[in-house]
Each structure stands twice: as structure tokens, then as C-alpha cells.
C-alpha positions in Angstrom: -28.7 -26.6 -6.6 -28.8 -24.1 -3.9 -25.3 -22.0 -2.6 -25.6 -19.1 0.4 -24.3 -16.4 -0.8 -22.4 -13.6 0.6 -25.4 -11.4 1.8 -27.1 -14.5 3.1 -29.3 -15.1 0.1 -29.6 -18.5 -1.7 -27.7 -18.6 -5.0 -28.8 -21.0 -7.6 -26.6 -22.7 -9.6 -26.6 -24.0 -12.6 -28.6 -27.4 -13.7 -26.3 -30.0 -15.3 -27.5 -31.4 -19.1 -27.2 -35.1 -18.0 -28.4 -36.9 -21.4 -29.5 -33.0 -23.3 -27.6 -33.3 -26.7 -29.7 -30.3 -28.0 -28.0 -27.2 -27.9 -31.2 -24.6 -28.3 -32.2 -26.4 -24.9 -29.0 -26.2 -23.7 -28.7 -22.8 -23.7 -32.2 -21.9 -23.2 -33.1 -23.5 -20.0 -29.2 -22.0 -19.0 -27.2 -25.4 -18.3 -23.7 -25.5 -17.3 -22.2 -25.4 -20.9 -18.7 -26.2 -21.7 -17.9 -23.7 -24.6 -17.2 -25.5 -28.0 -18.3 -23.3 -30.4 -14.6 -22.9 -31.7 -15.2 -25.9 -33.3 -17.1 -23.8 -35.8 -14.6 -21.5 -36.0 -11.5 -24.4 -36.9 -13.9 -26.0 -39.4 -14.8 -22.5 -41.3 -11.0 -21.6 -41.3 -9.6 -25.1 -42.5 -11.7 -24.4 -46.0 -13.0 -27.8 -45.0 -16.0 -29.2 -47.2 -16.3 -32.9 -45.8 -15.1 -34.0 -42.9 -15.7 -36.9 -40.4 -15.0 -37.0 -36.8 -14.6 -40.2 -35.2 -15.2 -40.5 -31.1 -16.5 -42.7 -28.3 -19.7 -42.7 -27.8 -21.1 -39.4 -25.0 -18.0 -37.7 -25.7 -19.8 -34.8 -27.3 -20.6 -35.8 -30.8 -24.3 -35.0 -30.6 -24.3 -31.9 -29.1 -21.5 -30.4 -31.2 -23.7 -31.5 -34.5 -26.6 -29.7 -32.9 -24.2 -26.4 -32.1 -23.7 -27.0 -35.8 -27.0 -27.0 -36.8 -28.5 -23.8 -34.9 -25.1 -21.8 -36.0 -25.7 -22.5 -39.7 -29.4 -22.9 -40.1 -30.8 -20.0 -42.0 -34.4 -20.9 -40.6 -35.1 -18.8 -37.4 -31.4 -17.2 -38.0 -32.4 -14.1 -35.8 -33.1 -16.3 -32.7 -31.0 -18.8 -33.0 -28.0 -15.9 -33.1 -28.6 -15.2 -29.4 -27.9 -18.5 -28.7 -24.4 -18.0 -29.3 -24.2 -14.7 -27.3 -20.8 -14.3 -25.1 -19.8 -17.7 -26.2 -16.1 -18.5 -27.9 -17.4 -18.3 -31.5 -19.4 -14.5 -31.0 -15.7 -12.8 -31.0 -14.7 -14.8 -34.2 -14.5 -13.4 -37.3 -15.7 -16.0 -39.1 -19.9 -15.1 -36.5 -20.8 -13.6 -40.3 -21.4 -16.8 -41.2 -24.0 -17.5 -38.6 -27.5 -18.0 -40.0 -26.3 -18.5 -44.1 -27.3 -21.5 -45.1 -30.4 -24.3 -44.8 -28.9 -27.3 -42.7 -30.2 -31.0 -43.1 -29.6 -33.0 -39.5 -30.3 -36.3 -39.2 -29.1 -38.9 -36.5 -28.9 -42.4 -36.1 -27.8 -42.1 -32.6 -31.2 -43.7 -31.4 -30.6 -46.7 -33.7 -31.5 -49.8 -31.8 -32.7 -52.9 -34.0 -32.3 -56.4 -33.9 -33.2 -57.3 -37.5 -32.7 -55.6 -41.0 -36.7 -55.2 -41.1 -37.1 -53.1 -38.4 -33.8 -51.7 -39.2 -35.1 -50.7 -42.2 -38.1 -49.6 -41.1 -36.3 -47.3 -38.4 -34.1 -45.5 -41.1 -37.2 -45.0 -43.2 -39.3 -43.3 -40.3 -36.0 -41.3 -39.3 -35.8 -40.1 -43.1 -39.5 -39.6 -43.0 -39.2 -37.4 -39.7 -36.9 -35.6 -41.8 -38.9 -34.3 -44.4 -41.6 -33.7 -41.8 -39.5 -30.3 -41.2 -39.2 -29.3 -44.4 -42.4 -30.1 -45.9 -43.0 -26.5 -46.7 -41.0 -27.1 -49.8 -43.7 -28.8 -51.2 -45.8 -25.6 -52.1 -42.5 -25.2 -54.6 -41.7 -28.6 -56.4 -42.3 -29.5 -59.6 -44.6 -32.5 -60.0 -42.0 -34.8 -60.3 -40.0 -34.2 -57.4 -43.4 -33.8 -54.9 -44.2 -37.3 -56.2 -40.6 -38.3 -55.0 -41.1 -35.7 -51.7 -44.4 -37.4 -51.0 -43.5 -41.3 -51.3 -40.6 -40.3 -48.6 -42.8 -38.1 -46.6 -45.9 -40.6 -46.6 -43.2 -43.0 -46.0 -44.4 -45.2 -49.2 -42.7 -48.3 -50.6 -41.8 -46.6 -53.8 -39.9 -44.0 -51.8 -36.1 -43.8 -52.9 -34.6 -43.8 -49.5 -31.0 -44.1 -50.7 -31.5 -41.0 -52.2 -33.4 -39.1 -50.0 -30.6 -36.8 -48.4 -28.8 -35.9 -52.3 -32.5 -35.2 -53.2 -33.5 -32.9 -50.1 -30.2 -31.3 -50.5 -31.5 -29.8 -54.2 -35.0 -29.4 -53.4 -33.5 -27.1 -50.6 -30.6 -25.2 -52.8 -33.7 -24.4 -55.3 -35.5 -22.9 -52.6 -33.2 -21.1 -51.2 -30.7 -20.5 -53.7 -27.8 -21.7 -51.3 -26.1 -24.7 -50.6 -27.0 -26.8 -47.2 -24.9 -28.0 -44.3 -25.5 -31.6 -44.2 -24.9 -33.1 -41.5 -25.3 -36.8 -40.3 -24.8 -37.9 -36.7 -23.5 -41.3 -35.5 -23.6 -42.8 -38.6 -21.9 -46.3 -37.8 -24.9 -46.9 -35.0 -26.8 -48.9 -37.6 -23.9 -50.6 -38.7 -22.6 -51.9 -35.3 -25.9 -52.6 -34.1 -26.1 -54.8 -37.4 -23.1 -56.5 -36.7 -23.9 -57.4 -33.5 -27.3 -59.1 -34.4 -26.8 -60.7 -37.8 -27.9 -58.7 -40.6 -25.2 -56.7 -41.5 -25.0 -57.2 -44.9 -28.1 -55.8 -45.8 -27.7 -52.5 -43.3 -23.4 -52.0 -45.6 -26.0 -52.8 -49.0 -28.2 -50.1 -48.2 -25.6 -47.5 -46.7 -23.3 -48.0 -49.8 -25.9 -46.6 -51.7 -27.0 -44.1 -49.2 -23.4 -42.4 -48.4 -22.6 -41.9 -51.8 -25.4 -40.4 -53.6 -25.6 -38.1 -49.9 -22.0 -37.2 -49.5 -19.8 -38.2 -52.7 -22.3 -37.4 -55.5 -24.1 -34.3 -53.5 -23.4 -31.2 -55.7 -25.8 -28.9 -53.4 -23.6 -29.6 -49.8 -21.2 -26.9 -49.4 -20.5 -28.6 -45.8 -20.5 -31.8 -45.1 -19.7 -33.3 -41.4 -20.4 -36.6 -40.3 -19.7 -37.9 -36.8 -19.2 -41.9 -35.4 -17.3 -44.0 -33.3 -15.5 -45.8 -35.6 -14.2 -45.2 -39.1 -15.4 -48.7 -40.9 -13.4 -49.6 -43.4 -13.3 -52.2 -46.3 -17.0 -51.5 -46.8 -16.6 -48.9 -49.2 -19.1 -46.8 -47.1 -16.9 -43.6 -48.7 -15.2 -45.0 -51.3 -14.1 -42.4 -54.0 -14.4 -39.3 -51.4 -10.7 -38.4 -51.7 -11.3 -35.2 -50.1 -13.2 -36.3 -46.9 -11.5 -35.5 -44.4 -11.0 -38.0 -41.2 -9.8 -36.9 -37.8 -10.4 -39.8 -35.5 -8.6 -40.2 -31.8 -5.1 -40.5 -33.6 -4.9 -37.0 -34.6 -3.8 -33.4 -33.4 -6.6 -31.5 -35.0 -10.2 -31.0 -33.2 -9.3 -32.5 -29.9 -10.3 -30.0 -27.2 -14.1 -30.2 -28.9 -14.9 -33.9 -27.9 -14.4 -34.5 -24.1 -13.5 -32.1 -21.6 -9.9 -30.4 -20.4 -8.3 -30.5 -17.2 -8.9 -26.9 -16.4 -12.9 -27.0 -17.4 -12.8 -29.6 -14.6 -11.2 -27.9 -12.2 -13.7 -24.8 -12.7 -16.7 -26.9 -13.0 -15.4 -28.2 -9.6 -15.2 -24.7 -7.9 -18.6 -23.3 -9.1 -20.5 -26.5 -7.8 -18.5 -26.5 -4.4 -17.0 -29.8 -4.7 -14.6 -31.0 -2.2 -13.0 -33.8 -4.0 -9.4 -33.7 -4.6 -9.0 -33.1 -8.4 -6.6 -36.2 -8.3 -9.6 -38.6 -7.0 -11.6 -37.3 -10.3 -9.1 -37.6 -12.7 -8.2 -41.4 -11.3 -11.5 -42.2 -12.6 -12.8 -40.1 -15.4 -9.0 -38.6 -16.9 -6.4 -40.7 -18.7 -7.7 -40.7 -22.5 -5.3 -39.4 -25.0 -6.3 -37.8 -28.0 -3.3 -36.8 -30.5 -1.3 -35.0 -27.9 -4.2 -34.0 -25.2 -5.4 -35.2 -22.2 -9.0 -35.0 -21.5 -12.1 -36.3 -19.4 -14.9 -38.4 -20.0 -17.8 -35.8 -20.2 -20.9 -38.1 -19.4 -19.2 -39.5 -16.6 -17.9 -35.9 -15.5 -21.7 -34.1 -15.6 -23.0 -37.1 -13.6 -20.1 -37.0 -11.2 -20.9 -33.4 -10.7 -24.7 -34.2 -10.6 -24.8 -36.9 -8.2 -21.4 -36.3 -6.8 -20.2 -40.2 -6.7 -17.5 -41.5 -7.9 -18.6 -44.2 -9.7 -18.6 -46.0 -12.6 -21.2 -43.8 -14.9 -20.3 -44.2 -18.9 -19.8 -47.7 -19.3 -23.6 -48.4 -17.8 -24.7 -46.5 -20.9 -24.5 -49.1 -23.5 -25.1 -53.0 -23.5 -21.9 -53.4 -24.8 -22.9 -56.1 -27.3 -19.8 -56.5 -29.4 -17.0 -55.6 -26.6 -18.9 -58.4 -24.4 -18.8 -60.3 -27.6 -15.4 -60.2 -28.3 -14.2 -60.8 -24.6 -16.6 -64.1 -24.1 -14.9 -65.0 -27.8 -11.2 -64.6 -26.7 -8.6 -66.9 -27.0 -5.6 -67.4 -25.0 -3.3 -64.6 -26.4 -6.4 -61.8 -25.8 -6.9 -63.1 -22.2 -3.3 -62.5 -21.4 -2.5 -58.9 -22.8 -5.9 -58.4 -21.0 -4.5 -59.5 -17.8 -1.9 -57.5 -18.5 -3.6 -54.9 -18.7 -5.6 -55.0 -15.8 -2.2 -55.1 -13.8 -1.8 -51.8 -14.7 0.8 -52.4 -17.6 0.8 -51.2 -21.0 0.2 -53.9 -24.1 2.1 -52.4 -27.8 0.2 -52.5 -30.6 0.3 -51.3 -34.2 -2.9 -49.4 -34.6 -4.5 -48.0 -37.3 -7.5 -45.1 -37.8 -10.2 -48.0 -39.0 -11.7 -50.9 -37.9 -12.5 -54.1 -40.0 -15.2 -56.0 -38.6 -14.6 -59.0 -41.2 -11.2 -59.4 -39.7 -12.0 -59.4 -36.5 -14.9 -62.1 -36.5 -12.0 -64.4 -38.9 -9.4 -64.6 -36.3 -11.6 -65.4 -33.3 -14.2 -67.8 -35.8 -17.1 -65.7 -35.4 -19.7 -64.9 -37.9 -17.4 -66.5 -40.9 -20.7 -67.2 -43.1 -21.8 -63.6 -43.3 -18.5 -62.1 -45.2 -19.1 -65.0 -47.7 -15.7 -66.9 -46.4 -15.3 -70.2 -48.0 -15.4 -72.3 -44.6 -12.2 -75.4 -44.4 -12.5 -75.8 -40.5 -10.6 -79.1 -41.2 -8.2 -78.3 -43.5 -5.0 -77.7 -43.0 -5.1 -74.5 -45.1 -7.7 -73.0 -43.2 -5.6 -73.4 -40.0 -3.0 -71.6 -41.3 -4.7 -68.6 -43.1 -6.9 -68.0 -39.6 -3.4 -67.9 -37.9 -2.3 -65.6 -40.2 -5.7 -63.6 -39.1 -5.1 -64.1 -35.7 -1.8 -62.9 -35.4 -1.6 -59.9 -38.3 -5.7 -58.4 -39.1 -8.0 -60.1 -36.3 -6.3 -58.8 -33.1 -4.9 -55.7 -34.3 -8.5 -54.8 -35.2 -9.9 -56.0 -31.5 -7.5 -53.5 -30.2 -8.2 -51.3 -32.4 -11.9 -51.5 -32.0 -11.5 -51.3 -27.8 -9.1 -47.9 -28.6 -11.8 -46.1 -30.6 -14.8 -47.1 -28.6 -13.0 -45.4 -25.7 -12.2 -49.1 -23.6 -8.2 -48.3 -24.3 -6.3 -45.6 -24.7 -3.0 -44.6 -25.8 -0.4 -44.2 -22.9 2.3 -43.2 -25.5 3.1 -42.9 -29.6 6.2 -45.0 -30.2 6.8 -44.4 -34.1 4.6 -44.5 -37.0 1.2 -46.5 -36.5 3.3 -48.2 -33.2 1.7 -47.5 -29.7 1.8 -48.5 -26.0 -2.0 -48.7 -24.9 -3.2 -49.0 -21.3 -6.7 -49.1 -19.9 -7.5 -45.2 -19.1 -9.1 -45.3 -15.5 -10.4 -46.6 -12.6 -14.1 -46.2 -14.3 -12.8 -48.7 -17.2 -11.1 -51.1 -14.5 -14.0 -51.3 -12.9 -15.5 -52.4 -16.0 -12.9 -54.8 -17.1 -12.3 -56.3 -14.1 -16.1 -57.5 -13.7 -16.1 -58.5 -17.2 -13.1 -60.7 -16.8 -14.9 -62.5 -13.8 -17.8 -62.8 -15.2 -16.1 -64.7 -18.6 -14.1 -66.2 -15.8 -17.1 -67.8 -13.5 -19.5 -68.7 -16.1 -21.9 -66.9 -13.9 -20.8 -67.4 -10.5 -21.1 -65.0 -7.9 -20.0 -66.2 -4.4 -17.5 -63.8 -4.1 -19.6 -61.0 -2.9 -19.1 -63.0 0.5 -15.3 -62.6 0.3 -15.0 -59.3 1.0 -16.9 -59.8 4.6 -15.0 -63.0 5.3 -11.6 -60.4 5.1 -13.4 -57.5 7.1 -14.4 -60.0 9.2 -11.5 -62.1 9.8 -12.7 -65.1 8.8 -9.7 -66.1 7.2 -10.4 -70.0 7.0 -13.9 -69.4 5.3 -12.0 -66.8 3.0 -9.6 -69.6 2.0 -12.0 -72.4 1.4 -14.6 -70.3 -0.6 -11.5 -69.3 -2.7 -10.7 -72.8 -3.5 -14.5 -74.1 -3.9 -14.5 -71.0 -6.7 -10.7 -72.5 -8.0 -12.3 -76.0 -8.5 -15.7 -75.1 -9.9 -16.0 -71.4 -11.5 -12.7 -71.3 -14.0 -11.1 -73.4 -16.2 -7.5 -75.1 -15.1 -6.0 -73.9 -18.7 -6.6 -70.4 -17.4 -4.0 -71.3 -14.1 -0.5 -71.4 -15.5 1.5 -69.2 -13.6 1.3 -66.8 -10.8 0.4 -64.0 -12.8 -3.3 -66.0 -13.5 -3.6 -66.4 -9.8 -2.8 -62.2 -9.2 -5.4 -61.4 -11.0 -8.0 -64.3 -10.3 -7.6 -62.6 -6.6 -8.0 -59.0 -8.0 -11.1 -60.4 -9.8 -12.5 -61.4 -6.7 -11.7 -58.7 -4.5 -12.4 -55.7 -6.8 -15.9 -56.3 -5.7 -14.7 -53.9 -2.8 -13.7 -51.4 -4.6 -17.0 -49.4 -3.7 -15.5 -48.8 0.5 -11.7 -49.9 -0.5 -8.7 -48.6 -3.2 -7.6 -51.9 -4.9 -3.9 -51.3 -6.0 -2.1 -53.7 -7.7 1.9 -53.6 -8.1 2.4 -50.6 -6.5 5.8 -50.0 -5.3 5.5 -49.9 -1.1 8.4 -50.1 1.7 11.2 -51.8 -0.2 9.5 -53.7 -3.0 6.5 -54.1 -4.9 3.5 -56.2 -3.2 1.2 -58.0 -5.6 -2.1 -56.5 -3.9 -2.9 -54.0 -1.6 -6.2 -53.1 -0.2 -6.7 -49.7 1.2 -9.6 -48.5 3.0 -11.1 -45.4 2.4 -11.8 -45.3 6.0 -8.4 -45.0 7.2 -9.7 -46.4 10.8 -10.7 -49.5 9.1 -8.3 -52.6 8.3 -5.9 -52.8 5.1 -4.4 -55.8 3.4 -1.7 -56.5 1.7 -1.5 -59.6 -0.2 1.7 -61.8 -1.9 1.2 -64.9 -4.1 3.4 -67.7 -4.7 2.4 -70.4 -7.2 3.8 -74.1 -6.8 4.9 -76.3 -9.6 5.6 -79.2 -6.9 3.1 -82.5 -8.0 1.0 -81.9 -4.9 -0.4 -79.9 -2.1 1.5 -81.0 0.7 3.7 -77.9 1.3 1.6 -75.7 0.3 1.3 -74.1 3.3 4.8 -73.5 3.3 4.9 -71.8 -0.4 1.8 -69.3 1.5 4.4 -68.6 4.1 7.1 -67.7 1.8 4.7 -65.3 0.6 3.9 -63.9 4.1 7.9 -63.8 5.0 8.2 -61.8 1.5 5.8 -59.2 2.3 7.8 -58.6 6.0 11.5 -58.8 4.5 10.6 -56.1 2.1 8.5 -53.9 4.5 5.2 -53.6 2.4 3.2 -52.4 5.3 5.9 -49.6 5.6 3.5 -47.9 2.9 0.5 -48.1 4.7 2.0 -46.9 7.7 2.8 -43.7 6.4 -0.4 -43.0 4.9 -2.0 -43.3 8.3 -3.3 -47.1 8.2 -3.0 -48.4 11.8 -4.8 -51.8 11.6 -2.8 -54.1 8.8 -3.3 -57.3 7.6 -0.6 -59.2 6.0 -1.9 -62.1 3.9 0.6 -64.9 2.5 -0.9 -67.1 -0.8 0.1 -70.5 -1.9 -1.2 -71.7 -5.2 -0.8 -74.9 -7.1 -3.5 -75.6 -9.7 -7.1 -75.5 -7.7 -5.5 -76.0 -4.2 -4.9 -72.6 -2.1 -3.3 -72.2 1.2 -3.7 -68.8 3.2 -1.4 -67.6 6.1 -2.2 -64.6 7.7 -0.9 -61.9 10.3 -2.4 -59.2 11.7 -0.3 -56.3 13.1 
């Protein structure tokens, strides 16, 4: 990245760490760093001995556990001190503290398996891996202990993987003669990954086991942090640890070290010579509330300034598998607080700090068999204790789930566990939107010609492909009112979004039109759209109910909006529905 600079000479800037969670590398090979390293300084002065942060996934988990790592690690102290030189944590008092102790890392962030036996298999060789680094230590142990060392190491079937870490942690004190940072990196990836294909029983069995002789009986950690998305609960992962400490989304504490502030993004803007509006890069990549800050997605930020596209970057980083899951599983109640939603409203929920996977799969009748339930499908008592699911447990935990993956956030707190929740930008939208077509159109994707047939003016062909997709692509229980046909139409057309601003209920001249699309090119046509939906028992005046829709968007002066933004070519578009019929009036100005 090259800059003239004020002599004339090419300046170099900085290289941005797309995907570098290593923070020896980071610093090394002098990436654009946004400072952190007062997270040590907060976890030092809270007196904190186990604590477990809770975040979406790329919001800075990884790299913060490796800053951890290279601040604490007694092992190549001296050099790993200039690492933190002129950054926040090198004016603390609490820098003494660099360099004191031997650290044990170890991440399941890679954790990718389909079945428990390659599961298990990928846990033993990143255990193995482990003691690779430390094998040093063997030169020291007592015959005992090397065998133990060595059936890890060797990665033998008498190895005692569950207590591999509580183990490591004593051979290392002995060595030392101090206690070791331990910390373990997105430790629910095995367990959601499990849950997602089928075996997670055996994955909580082993974990059980390997949590609490690591962390709860682990006399030789005098730190202990642990990083995830989501803090499981019900599995008694961490039961008994009454002084683990949990700061998920919901709190105030540790915010501004997972995800990046307003003003970082403003500077990060300057030094790269960016020319987009701070506004435009908030509208995609702001609008996530943790305790009581604001701040951006970070992956999607240092690929925004990389490529310099605003685009949808984060959600592209994960399959997915269990929000996909749950949306293609949704019932009736989901699919409307999701429309809702996705018309830029807020849904209020009571949300929690946990997520229980059990309760979930009960209220939408997934997975039933691997919790152990005693299955009644037929019975009337079974109907009403899955209601009771549905409407208390199972939703509140989809919610819940969507909010601490990072798919929701929290618009405002209303009172204790009660909040409003709203979908936090256009990158999400984006996201939800095609996900909602694509659970609405079984697979259908003619409406990649709809956007032409508008830019075009092929109106007709616009209306007819509409009502072909009406009568094959979606179910008629999903048509009940108006509202289903707004966002049917916002499904469709948000396939424009790439070369158009989709805005939907946006106040504009003296009302609120249902749908407005705005070109970027301001030289190029707009639309505004108004929807009408017909209870009559047919289709004969439906053209009639499309121009009470047109008449609505001129008595109210919608266009009045555009004008003022600079839009000289306007399209007005009038839309009668009544079950799969669709009439389409239009007028161009």
C-alpha cells in the first residue's frame, strides 16, 4: 500500500492482518494493530483468577489470547518484551508482570469434524501438538509422569487426555517453581460443531471431564482465561467453579477489547486514505451493542480497509450450520418476528447470558432422541409440554443463540434480563434477507432477472415473473397479510442491493412508503414501491387495489424524498396482492 508523500517519495503503509491471530507476527512483520493490551492491564488489576469471555466469532478472541500468551510466557521473556514496546500496556504499572510465568495455550478454534471419531482424534493431536512444545520437560519427570508425558506426546491410546492440561499444568509449576497461565481458546467450537452433526453427547462426556480436572481442580493455574461464543449451559461444562468469572456481550466490563471503537475507525480511515463517508461504514459494519458500547465488526472492518468494498465480509466466514439450521426449522411465530425484523423493527425478548441447546432443538422438534427425551408425538401431553417449550425455553434460547453469535444485537436494555433486539447492519441484512428467500424458494432463483426487468422497464415481465414465483416458489400459509407480501418484494429485490440502497419504511414526503430503491448512481432510475393486499374472493379488481397503491404513494408525496436527494428519473410502482395473483401499475415521472 503505496502513499506520495510530501517530498515526493512513496510512503508505505501499513499491511492489514486479514485472518493473522498471532500476535508475535502481528507485531513483527508491523501490521496495522489496534492496541488491546489494556486488557492485560484490567485482568491483572481485577485480582481475577478465572475468567471466561464470551464473543462472536472474528471479534478478536484469538488474537487477544495470543497477546496473552507472549505477555506472560516466561519462555523467550526478553524478546517477547519488545513486542509490547510503545503499546497501551508498556506505561502500566502492572508491565512488571511481563515475562513471570510459563503459559499453556491451546485452541480449538480450528475444530471442524463431522463425527465424535475424528473429533476425537482432532482434540487428541491438538493436545499432542501441545506437549510437542514442552517436551523439554521430559529430561525432568519422574518415571511416572514421563510414562503419562509420553502416551500424550506419542499420542497413545492409554493416554489420559482428560487430564492432560491439570497434568501439564504440575509438570510445569515443578519445573519452574511458578504457577502457569492457562489459557484455552474457543472452547465451545467442538461443542457446536457436535451439535450440529450428531454426536454431541460424546464431545459434553468428554469435556465434562476435561474442564474440570483443567480449570476447577487445577491447583498449579494462577490464571485462568477461557474465550467462546457462547456460554453453554445445563451441561455442567463448569459446574462447581463458583469463582469463574463470565463477561459475555451483556456486560459493562471488557468491552472495548473485542471489536473495534468508532474513533479506531475513523483513524484507520485517515491513515489508509479512505474516502468513504464514515456513515456508509458504520451502516454496514457498526450497530453491535456490548453492555453500554458501540463498536464495529473487526473482520469485516480489516477487509473493508483491505479491499475497500463495502460488502458483506464476516458472515462468508462460517457455514453457518446451526443458524441455517434453525431458520430452515422455524415455525410460524420465528418467521414473523424475523420479518419483523428485517423491516427494520425491533423484536423484545427476555434474554439471558447462556444458551441451552436441548431447549432449543425441543421447541422446534429437532434432535429430541439425543437429550434422552421420552418421545409422545401423539399424545396429548407431549403437545402441551413442547408448547410450553416453544413459547418459554425453545425461542428464548433461538434468540438468544442469534444475539451471542453476533446475528442480533441489542438496540436497547429495558429492565432486568428484558431487551429490544434489532438486526445490527446492512452486512447482517444482507445475510438475512438471502436466507429468508432462500427458506422461502426452496431453491429458486429467478429473481436475479427482476432487477433488469425494473432497470429495464419491462414492467409486464416484472409482474408475471413475480406471480410465476407467488404460485410455485412459497407456500400460500406464508401469504396472510400485507406485511408477507412487503417483504416477499424486499426478498426479491434485495438482490440489487450491490448498485442500489434498499430502504424499507423510511419516512419520505408526507408518509412512510413501503419500499424505496435508491441508486447509488444518482443519474440512474429510483423506485418507490406501495403494496395493497386484497381479501375480496377473487382477482378481478385487482388492478384497482394496485392503483390505490400508486394514488397512495402521489397523495403523500413519497417521491418528494428522492427529489431532494438529487434523484431526477422516478419510478412510482403501485402493488395489488391477493393470495398468488399480483397486479402492477406503474408511472414514471
Amino acid at each position: 500500500m503505496i502513499k506520495k508523500g510530501k517530498k515526493g517519495k512513496a510512503e508505505k503503509k501499513k499491511n492489514l492482518p486479514v485472518g493473522i491471530d498471532n500476535f508475535e507476527v502481528m507485531i513483527q512483520n508491523n501490521y496495522y494493530y489496534f492496541d488491546k493490551t489494556g486488557l492485560i492491564e484490567e485482568i491483572l488489576e481485577s485480582g481475577t483468577t478465572r475468567i471466561l469471555f464470551t464473543r462472536p466469532r472474528r471479534f478478536g478472541k484469538s488474537l487477544n489470547m495470543s497477546m496473552l500468551k507472549y505477555f506472560f510466557d516466561v519462555k523467550n521473556k526478553d524478546e517477547n518484551k519488545k513486542l509490547f514496546e510503545n503499546l497501551e500496556i508498556s506505561k502500566s504499572e502492572y508491565f512488571n508482570r511481563q515475562g513471570q510465568n510459563p503459559v499453556i495455550f491451546i485452541s480449538f478454534k480450528d475444530f471442524e469434524e463431522t463425527n465424535w471419531e475424528n473429533g476425537f482424534n482432532s482434540i487428541k493431536e491438538e493436545i499432542k501438538s501441545l506437549y510437542n512444545e514442552f517436551r523439554f520437560l521430559r529430561e525432568k519427570l519422574e518415571k511416572s509422569d514421563l510414562m503419562d508425558f509420553d502416551n500424550i506426546w506419542l499420542k497413545k491410546k492409554e493416554g489420559n487426555y482428560s487430564r492432560a492440561l491439570s497434568n501439564l499444568s504440575r509438570y510445569l509449576f515443578e519445573y519452574y517453581g511458578k504457577k502457569v497461565v492457562l489459557l484455552i481458546d474457543e472452547y465451545d467450537k467442538p461443542i457446536i460443531k457436535a451439535h450440529a452433526n450428531g454426536y454431541y453427547n460424546d464431545v459434553i462426556n468428554f469435556f465434562k471431564t476435561f474442564f474440570e480436572k483443567a480449570v476447577k481442580g487445577n491447583d498449579y493455574a494462577e490464571i485462568t482465561v477461557i474465550t467462546g461464543i457462547l456460554r453453554i449451559a445445563k451441561e455442567g461444562i463448569f459446574s462447581g467453579l463458583n469463582n469463574l468469572e463470565v463477561h459475555t456481550i451483556l456486560e459493562k466490563k471488557y468491552n472495548e477489547y473485542f471489536g473495534i471503537l468508532e474513533n479506531d475507525v475513523e483513524n484507520a480511515l485517515k491513515y489508509y486514505n479512505l474516502d468513504f463517508e464514515l456513515d456508509e461504514v458504520k451502516n454496514w459494519y457498526n450497530g453491535y451493542l456490548f453492555g453500554d458500547i458501540n463498536v464495529y465488526n473487526p473482520w469485516s472492518i480489516i477487509n473493508f480497509l483491505k479491499y475497500r468494498d463495502l460488502k458483506a465480509h464476516w458472515v462468508n466466514t462460517s457455514s453457518n450450520d446451526e443458524i441455517m439450521n434453525y431458520l430452515e426449522n422455524s415455525d410460524e411465530k420465528i418467521i414473523f418476528e424475523m420479518e419483523e425484523l428485517l423491516s427494520h423493527k425491533s423484536i423484545r425478548k427476555e434474554i439471558y447470558d447462556f444458551v441451552t441447546f436441548q431447549d432449543i432443538d425441543y421447541a422446534l422438534n429437532l434432535n429430541r432422541n439425543n437429550y434422552g427425551f421420552e418421545v409422545r408425538e401423539n399424545g396429548r401431553n407431549y403437545e402441551i409440554e413442547r408448547s410450553c417449550f416453544m413459547d418459554d425455553f425453545g425461542h428464548a434460547n433461538i434468540w438468544q443463540f442469534f444475539l451471542h453469535c453476533g446475528y442480533l444485537t441489542i438496540e436497547k436494555k429495558l429492565g432486568r434480563n428484558v431487551y429490544d433486539l434489532k438486526i445490527p447492519n446492512e452486512e447482517l441484512f444482507d445475510f438475512f434477507r438471502i436466507r429468508f428467500l432462500y427458506r422461502t424458494y426452496r431453491g429458486h432463483y429467478r429473481f436475479y432477472g427482476l432487477g433488469e426487468h425494473l432497470i429495464n422497464g419491462n414492467y409486464e415481465k416484472f409482474r408475471l415473473e413475480i406471480r410465476e414465483l407467488l404460485k410455485n416458489a412459497i407456500s400460500f400459509r406464508d401469504l396472510k397479510e400485507e406485511n408477507s407480501y412487503h417483504l416477499f418484494v424486499i426478498g426479491l429485490v434485495s438482490i440489487m442491493s450491490e448498485n442500489y440502497f434498499v430502504k424499507s419504511n423510511v419516512e419520505s414526503g408526507d408518509g412512510i412508503p413501503d419500499l424505496v430503491l435508491k441508486p447509488k448512481d444518482k443519474n440512474k432510475k429510483a423506485f418507490i414501491f406501495e403494496f395493497k393486499y386484497s381479501r375480496a374472493k377473487d382477482s378481478r379488481n385487482l388492478k384497482r387495489t394496485a392503483k390505490s397503491a400508486l394514488k397512495q404513494i402521489n397523495d403523500r408525496n413519497y417521491f418528494e424524498g428522492l427529489k431532494y436527494e438529487g434523484y431526477k428519473e422516478i419510478v412510482k410502482i403501485g402493488m395489488g396482492f391477493r393470495k398468488k395473483d399480483v397486479e402492477v401499475v406503474v408511472e414514471e415521472k
